[in-house]
Every structure is written in C-alpha cells, then in structure tokens.
C-alpha positions in Angstrom: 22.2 -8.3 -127.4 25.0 -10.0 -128.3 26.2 -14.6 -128.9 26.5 -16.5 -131.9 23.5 -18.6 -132.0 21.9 -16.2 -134.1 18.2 -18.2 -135.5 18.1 -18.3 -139.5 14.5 -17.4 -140.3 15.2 -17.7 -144.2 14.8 -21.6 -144.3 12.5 -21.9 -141.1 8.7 -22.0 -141.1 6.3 -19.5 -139.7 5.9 -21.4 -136.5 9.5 -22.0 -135.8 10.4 -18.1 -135.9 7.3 -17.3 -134.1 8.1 -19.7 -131.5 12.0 -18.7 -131.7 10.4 -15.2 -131.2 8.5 -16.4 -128.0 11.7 -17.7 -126.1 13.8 -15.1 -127.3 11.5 -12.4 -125.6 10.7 -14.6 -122.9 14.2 -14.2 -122.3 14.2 -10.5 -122.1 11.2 -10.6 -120.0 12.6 -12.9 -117.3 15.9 -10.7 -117.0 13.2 -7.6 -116.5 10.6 -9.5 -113.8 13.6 -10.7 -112.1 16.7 -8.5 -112.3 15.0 -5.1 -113.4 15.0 -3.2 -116.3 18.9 -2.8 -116.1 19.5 -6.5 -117.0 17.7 -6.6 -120.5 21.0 -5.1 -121.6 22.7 -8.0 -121.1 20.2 -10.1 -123.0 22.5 -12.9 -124.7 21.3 -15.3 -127.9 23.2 -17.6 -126.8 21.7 -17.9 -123.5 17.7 -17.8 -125.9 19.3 -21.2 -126.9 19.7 -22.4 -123.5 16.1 -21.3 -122.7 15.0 -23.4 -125.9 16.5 -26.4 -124.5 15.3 -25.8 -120.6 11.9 -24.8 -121.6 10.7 -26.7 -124.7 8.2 -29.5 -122.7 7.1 -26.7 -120.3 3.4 -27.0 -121.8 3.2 -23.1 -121.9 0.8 -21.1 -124.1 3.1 -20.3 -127.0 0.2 -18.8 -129.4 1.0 -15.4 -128.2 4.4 -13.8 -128.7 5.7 -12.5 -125.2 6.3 -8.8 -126.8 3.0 -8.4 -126.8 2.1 -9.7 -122.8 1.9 -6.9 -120.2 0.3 -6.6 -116.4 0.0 -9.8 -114.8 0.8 -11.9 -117.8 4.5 -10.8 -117.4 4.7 -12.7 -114.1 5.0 -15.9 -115.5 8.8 -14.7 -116.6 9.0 -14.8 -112.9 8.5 -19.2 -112.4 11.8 -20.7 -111.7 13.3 -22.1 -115.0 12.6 -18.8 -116.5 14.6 -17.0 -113.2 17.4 -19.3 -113.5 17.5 -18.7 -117.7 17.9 -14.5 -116.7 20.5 -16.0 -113.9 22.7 -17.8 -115.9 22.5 -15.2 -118.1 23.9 -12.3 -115.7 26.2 -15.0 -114.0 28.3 -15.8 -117.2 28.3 -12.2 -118.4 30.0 -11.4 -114.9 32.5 -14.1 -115.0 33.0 -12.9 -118.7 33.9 -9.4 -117.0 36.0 -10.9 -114.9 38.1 -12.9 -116.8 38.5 -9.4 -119.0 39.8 -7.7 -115.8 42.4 -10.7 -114.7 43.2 -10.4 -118.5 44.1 -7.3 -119.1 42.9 -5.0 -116.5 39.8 -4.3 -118.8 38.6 -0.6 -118.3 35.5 -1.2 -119.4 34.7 -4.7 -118.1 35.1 -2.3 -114.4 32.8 -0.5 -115.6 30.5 -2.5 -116.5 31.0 -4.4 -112.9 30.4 -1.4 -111.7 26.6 -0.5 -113.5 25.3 -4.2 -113.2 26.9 -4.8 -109.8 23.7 -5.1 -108.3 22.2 -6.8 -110.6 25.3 -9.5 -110.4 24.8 -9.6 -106.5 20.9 -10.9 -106.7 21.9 -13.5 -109.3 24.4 -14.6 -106.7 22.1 -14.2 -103.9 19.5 -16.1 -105.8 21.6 -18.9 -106.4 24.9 -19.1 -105.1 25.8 -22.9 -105.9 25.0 -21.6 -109.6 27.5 -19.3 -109.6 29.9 -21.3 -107.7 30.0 -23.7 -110.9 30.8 -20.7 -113.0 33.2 -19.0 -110.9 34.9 -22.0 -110.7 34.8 -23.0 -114.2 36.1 -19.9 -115.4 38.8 -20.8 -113.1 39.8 -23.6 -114.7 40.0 -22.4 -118.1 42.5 -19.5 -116.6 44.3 -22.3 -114.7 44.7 -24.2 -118.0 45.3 -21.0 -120.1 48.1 -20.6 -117.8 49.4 -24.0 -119.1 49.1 -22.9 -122.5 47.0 -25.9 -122.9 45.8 -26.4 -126.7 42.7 -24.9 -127.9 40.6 -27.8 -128.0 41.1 -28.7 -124.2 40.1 -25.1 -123.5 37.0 -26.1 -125.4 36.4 -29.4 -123.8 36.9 -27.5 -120.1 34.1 -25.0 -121.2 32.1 -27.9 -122.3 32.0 -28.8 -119.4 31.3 -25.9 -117.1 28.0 -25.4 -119.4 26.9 -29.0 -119.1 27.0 -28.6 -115.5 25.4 -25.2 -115.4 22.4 -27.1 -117.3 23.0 -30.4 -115.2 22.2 -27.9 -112.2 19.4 -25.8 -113.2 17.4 -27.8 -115.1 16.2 -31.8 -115.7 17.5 -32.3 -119.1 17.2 -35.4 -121.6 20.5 -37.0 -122.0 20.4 -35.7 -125.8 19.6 -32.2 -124.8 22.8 -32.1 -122.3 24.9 -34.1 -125.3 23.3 -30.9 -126.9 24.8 -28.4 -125.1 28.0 -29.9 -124.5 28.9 -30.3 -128.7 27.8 -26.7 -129.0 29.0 -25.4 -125.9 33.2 -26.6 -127.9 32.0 -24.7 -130.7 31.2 -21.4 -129.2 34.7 -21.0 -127.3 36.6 -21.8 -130.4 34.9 -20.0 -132.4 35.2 -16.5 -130.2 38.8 -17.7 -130.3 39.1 -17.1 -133.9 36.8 -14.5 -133.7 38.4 -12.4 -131.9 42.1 -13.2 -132.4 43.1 -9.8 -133.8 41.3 -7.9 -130.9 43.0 -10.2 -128.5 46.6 -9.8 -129.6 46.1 -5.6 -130.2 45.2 -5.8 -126.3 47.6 -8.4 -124.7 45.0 -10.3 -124.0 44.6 -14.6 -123.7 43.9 -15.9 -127.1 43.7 -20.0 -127.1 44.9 -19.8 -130.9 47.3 -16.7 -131.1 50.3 -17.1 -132.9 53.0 -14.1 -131.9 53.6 -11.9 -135.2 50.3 -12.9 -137.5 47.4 -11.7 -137.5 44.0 -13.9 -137.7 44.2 -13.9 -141.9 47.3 -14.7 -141.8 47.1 -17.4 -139.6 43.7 -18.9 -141.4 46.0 -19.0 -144.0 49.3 -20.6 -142.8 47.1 -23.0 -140.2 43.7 -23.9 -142.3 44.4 -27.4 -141.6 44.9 -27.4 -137.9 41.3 -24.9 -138.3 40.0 -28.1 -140.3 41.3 -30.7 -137.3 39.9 -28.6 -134.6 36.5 -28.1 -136.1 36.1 -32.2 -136.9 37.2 -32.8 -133.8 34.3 -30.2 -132.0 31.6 -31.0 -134.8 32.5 -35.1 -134.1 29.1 -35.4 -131.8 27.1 -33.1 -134.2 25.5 -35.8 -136.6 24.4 -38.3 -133.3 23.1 -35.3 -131.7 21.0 -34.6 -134.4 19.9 -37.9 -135.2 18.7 -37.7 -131.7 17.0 -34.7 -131.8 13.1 -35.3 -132.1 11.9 -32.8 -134.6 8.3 -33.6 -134.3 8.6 -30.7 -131.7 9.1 -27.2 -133.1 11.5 -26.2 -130.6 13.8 -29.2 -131.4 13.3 -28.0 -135.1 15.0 -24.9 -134.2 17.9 -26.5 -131.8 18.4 -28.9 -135.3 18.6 -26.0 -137.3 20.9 -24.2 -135.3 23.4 -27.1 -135.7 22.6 -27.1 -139.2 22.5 -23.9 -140.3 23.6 -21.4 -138.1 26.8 -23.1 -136.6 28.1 -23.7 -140.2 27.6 -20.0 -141.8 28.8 -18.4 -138.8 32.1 -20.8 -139.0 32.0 -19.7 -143.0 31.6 -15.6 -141.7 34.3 -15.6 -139.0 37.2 -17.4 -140.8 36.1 -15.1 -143.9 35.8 -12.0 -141.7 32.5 -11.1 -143.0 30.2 -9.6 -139.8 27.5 -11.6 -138.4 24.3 -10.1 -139.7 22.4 -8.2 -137.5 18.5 -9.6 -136.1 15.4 -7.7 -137.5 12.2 -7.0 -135.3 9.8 -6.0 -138.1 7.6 -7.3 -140.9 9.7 -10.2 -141.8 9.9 -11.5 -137.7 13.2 -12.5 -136.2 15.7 -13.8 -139.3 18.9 -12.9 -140.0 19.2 -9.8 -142.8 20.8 -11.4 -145.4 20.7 -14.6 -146.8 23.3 -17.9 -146.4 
C-alpha cells in the first residue's frame, strides 16, 4: 500500500470513513477478481481516489463494507469500472518501474517487473489503448526531463497523462476531470520534494534537485520558489471545490482530500516528518495521529 492521498478520519463523519472504507477495499478486491491475489500488493491510495471519483454515481449497495463480502458477492469487483480502477492501478505501477530502470538501472524495479510481469501483461492485454496513454505519457515526462524543463511543466505534463487516463476509462463530470487534473500537479511535485534526498544518493531524475544540497537545505535557500510552485499547482483548488457537490458523501471525501489531506501532507514532507500510517481497527480507516 503505498500514495499520498491518505483519507483523514479525525474531522470526517462515520459515513464518510465507512464509505472511504468501501472504495478503498473495493479497490483491493477488484485487483484480486481481476489480476489475482499477486496484485493486492500493489494496491495504491492514490489510485482509492481515482475509484472515488469513477465510481461515486454508480448506485451500488454501500451499507456493507467490501472486507466483509465473500463468494459471489466478490464478483461485482469484477464489472468494468472496477476492472479498469485495478488496471490503471498495475499500469502506472509498471510504467513507474520502468521509468526506475531507464533511471538508474533500478535493481529492484527488475525485480519487481519480474514477480508482477504477468500480472502487467493482462492489464495490457485487457486494455492496450490504456496503457498506450501511459506508456506514452511517461514518455513525455522523460522526453521533457531530458530538457531539464522546470518542475512545474513536469507537473502540468503529468496532469495531463492522468486526465486522459480518466478521459479514457470513465465518463466523468467536467469538475471531477478539473479534479484530477489540480491534484494529479500536486502529487508529482510533491514526490519531487519528497524524495529529493533519495533521488540525488542514487543518481537518479529529480525535477527540483539542486547539485551539492540536500532537500533541507534547499527548503531553506529556495522556500519561495516552494511558495511559487505550490500557488501556481493549488491555483484551480478553490473553483474545484466550489464545484464540488457535497450533498454526496463521496464528494465530501474528494473536498476533504483537497482540504485536509493535500495541505498536511505538503506541511509533513517539507518538514520531513513521515506520513502516518492507515489503521484497520476499532477507530476504522484514519490516519494515526492527528493534524
């Protein structure tokens, strides 16, 4: 399990973590009916968001968290938006593999091509003009890391490979797709930062690397060019929000993730405090600490 779209259950209501519950398991579940057990490894938050967004009118029973479905029940993870959800999920971890290996020759992203590889080769099976957009987008952003473009076109170009990915599989609302795009410029720069010391220890692309600091340093020699970028990415944040119709818990959630969750995960990576982990007990799914 792994993203940054981690759901806040301190501020949320019953229903909204129960529901948050519902896709995120869902998620899990469609990896499992349609990619084997294997695949729940690769089960992304980030990609729970995604299946929020895709799945939120579908009129499905939502009174019964999936965890606790089993036998023939289970086969509804197996209907098409839920397939593509698990695909998309595989797809990007694959390109993410192999942008690792083109990177840095990435020991363990062979590996890991190696134990999922079958897993990746249904997914493209499935739906090959899927992964076409992603191969190709992650094309583009090596094309224009080659450039040594600057960090907010590498976000805009990512934008835009997952606003296609969602044109593609699924019939969005123009707000939900605006959605996606504004978070989508978020989530590469902030695994920029996040990873900038990793990065530079490995040789590897970072959009933000400076040669000779490392990430504290350069939060503190560059905190305003953090500022600009941020403003820049957030820009859309407010109109997407005002757009967002919380009268439907699910959109609740999405609004809270802009809310909430975007801006104490900013506040935790440029403080280089660890994202806090997701609990499966008592208490439902919240994070373990408070903001």
């Amino acid at each position: 399990m792994f993203g940054y779209f981690r759901f806040n259950g301190h501020t949320a209501t019953y229903k909204m973590k129960h529901y948050y519950k519902n896709y995120y398991c869902g998620t899990c579940f469609a990896l499992e009916q349609n990619y084997g057990q294997l695949s729940r490894m690769l089960l992304s938050y980030d990609v729970t968001l995604l299946a929020i967004l895709a799945l939120a009118y579908d009129g499905a029973d939502k009174s019964k968290p999936p965890c606790c479905m089993c036998g023939k029940k289970k086969r509804q993870f197996k209907e098409d938006r839920w397939k593509k959800v698990a695909a998309v999920n595989i797809l990007l971890f694959s390109s993410k593999l192999d942008d690792d290996i083109n990177d840095e020759g990435s020991l363990k992203a062979r590996l890991g091509k190696l134990l999922f590889g079958r897993v990746i080769k249904k997914a493209k099976q499935d739906y090959p003009q899927l992964a076409d957009i992603i191969d190709q987008g992650y094309l583009s952003l090596a094309d224009k890391e080659s450039k040594g473009c600057e960090v907010t076109v590498m976000c805009r170009e990512f934008a835009d490979m997952m606003t296609k990915v969602t044109e593609h599989c699924f019939n969005l609302p123009a707000n939900d797709r605006e959605y996606i795009r504004a978070i989508a410029g978020w989530l590469y720069f902030i695994d920029q930062l996040d990873d900038y010391d990793k990065d530079m220890s490995r040789g590897k692309y970072n959009a933000l690397a400076v040669s000779g600091i490392s990430k504290r340093e350069y939060v503190n020699t560059h905190i305003s060019d953090i500022v600009r970028y941020l403003q820049e990415l957030m820009a859309s944040f407010d109109e997407v929000k005002s757009n967002t119709d919380i009268s439907v818990t699910e959109h609740r959630i999405l609004y809270s993730i802009i809310s909430e969750t975007i801006p104490s995960v900013t506040w935790r990576v440029l403080s280089d405090i660890d994202l806090p982990k997701l609990l499966h007990r008592k208490r439902n799914v919240e994070w373990s600490d408070p903001l």
